[in-house]
C-alpha positions in Angstrom: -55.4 -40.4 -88.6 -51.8 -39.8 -89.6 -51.7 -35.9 -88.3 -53.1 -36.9 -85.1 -50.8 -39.8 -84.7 -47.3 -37.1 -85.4 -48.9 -34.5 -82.7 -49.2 -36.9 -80.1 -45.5 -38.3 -81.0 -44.0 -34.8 -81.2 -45.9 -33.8 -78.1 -44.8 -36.8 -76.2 -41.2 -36.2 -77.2 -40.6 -32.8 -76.0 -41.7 -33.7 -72.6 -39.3 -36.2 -72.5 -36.6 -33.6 -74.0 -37.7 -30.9 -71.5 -37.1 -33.6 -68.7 -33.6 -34.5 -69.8 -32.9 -30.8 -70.1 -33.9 -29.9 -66.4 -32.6 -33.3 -65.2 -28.9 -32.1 -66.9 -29.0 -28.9 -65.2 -29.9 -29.8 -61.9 -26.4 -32.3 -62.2 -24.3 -29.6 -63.7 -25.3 -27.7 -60.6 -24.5 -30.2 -58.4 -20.9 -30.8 -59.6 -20.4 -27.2 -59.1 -21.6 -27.1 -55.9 -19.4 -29.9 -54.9 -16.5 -28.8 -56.6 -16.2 -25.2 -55.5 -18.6 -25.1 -52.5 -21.7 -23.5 -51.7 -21.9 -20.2 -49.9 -24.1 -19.9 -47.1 -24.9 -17.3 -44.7 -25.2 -19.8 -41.7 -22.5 -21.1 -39.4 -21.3 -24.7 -40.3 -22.7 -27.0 -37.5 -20.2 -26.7 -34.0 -18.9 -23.5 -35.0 -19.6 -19.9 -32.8 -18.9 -16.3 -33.7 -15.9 -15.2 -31.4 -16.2 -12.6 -28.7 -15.3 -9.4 -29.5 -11.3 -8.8 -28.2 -11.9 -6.8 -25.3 -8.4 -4.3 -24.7 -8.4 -4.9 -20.7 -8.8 -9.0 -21.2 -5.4 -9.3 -19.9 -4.7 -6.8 -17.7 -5.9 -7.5 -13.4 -7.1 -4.9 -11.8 -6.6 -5.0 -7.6 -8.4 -2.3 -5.7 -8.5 -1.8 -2.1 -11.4 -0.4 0.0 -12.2 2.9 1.6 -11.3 6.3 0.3 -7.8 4.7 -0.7 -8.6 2.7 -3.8 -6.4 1.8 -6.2 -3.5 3.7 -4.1 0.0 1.9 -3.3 2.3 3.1 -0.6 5.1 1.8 1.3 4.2 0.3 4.7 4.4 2.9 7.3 5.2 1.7 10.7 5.8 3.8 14.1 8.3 2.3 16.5 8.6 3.2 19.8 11.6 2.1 21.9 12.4 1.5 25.5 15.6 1.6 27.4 16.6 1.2 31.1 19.8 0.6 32.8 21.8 0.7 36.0 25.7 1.5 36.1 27.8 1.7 39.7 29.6 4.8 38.3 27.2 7.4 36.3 30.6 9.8 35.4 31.6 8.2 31.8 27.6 7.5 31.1 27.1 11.0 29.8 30.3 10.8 27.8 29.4 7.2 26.3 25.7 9.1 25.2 26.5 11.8 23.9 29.2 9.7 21.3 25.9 7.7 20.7 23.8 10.8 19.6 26.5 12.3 17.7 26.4 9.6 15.8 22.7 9.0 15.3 23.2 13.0 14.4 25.1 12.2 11.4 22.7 9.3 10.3 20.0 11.8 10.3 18.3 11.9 13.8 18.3 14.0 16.7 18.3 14.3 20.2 14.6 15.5 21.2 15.1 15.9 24.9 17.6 14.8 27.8 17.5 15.8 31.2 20.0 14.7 34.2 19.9 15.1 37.9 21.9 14.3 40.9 25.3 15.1 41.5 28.6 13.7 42.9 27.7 11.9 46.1 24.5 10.9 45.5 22.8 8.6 43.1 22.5 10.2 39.5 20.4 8.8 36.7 19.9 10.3 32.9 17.0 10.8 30.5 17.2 10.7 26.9 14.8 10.5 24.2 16.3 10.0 21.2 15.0 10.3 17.3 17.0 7.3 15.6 16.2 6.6 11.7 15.2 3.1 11.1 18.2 1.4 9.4 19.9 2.7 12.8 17.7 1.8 15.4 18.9 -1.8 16.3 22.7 -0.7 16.4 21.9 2.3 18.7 19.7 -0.1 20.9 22.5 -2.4 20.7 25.3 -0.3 21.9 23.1 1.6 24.7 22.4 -1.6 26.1 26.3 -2.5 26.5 26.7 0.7 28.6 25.3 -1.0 31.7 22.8 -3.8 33.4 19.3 -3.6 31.3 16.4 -3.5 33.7 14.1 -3.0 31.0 14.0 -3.4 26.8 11.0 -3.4 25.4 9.6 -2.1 22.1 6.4 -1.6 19.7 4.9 -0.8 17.3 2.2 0.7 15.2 1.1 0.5 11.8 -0.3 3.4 10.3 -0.3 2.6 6.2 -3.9 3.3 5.5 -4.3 6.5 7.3 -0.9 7.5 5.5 -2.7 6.6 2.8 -5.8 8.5 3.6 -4.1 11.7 4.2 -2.0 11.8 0.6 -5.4 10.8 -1.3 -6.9 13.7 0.8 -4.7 16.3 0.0 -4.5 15.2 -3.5 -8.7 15.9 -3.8 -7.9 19.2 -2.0 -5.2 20.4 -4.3 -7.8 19.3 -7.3 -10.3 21.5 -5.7 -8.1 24.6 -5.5 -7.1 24.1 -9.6 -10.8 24.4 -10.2 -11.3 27.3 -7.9 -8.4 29.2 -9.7 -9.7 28.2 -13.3 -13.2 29.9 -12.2 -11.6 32.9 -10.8 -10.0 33.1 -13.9 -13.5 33.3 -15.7 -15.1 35.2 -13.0 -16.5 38.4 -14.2 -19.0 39.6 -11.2 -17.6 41.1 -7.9 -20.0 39.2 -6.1 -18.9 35.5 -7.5 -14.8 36.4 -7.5 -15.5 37.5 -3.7 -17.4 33.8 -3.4 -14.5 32.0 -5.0 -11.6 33.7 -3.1 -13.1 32.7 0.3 -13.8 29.0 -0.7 -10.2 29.3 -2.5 -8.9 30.5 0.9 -11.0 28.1 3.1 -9.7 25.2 1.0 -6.0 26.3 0.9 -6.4 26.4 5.0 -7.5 22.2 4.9 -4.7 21.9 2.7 -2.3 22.8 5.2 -3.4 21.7 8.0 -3.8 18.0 6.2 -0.2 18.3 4.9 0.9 19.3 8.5 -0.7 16.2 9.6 0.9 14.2 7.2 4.4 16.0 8.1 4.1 14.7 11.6 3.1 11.2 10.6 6.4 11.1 8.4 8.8 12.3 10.8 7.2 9.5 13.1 7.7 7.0 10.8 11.0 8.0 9.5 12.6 8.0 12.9 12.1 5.9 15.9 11.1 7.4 19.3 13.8 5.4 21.9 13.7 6.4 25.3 16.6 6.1 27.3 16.8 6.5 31.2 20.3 5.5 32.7 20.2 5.3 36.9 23.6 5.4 39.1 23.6 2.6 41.8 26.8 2.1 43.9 27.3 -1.5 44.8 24.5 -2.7 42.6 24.1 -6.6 42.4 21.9 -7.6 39.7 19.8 -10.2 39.7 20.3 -13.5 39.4 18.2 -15.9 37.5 16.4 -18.3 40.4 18.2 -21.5 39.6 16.1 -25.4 40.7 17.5 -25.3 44.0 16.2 -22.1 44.7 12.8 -22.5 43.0 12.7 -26.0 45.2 13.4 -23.7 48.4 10.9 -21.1 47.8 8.1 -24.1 46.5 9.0 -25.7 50.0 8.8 -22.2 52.3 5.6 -21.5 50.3 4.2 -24.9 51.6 4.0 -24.0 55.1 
């Protein structure tokens, strides 16, 4: 009876020891845990992974459409200019002109034509046609204006930026086109494909020029201004006058009848 009796006390016992032990490691752990923190491989609660930084994030990129995108020029504007006047006495007209070229000469235009007719006696009148840079034009318009009565002043315009724009990104694709050719004719080893090459090297050299000439012409129009000038010689010339109310009341009343 006794021998039983110490088993079932010493069995009884380390149970309870056993359940201490796990019951003091489990609060050991604990304090650690909250002392030091846990690691985890999840997120705490509200919180994302970032996006990757992207190099471009900041930068805006504006592109245009067509065959021109991503290409920036300068407006490019052709102005065309018109000029007519009467004088009483044509003699000092030519003089007072050709002062005005000479000095749209020296600003960098030209005279493109001029042609006169009549002579002493009869009525004379002038042409001119005049290339006048921009930063000139208004002065030059100005001071032909002041040389007798305007019958006519008028002027336009036309904008031509995009096929500007056009023709550089043109000759740009062109000139990229004969690099390549040359780099193959460089590499060429066959008659047959250096005879190929040379005539599409020639062909594309050809659009070259004929696109840059294009270009040339559309720069020298919007460089300088086209003004026409034509100057007529009437003796005794009375301009008009502007209909005042009492002639405006006159006509109104004639019309009535």
């Amino acid at each position: 009876m006794f021998i039983p009796h110490r088993l079932g006390f010493s069995m009884r016992t380390l149970s309870s020891l056993t359940s201490l032990l796990v019951f003091c490691i489990g609060l050991v752990l604990f304090a650690v845990c909250s002392i030091g923190g846990c690691s985890s491989s999840e997120a705490p609660l509200g919180s994302f992974p970032k996006e990757p930084h992207s190099p471009t994030g900041n930068l805006t990129e504006v592109k245009t459409g067509g065959a021109t995108d991503g290409v920036t020029v300068a407006r490019k504007i052709i102005y065309t200019c018109q000029i007519q006047t009467v004088v009483e006495d044509f003699t000092p007209v030519a003089a007072s002109m050709k002062q005005l070229i000479s000095d749209v000469t020296h600003a960098g235009g030209y005279l493109a034509s001029m042609e006169l007719h009549g002579s002493t006696g009869q009525d004379r009148g002038g042409l001119w046609i005049v290339r006048v840079p921009l930063n000139e034009m208004d002065s030059f318009i100005e001071a032909v204006t002041k040389i007798g009565v305007v019958e006519l002043n008028s002027r336009s315009s036309q904008d031509v930026t995009d096929a500007f724009a056009d023709l550089e990104v043109r000759i740009r694709n062109k000139q990229a086109s004969e690099e390549r050719i040359l780099s193959y004719l460089e590499q060429s080893s066959k008659l047959t494909d250096t005879l190929q090459l040379e005539n599409e090297l020639t062909r594309v050299r050809g659009e070259i020029e004929q696109l840059q000439g294009q270009l040339n012409v559309m720069k020298n129009k919007t460089d300088l201004a086209t003004v026409t000038v034509r100057i007529r010689e009437e003796k005794n010339y009375v301009p008009p006058t502007k209909p005042t109310f009492n002639n405006r009341v006159v006509v109104a009343f004639g019309n009535s009848w």
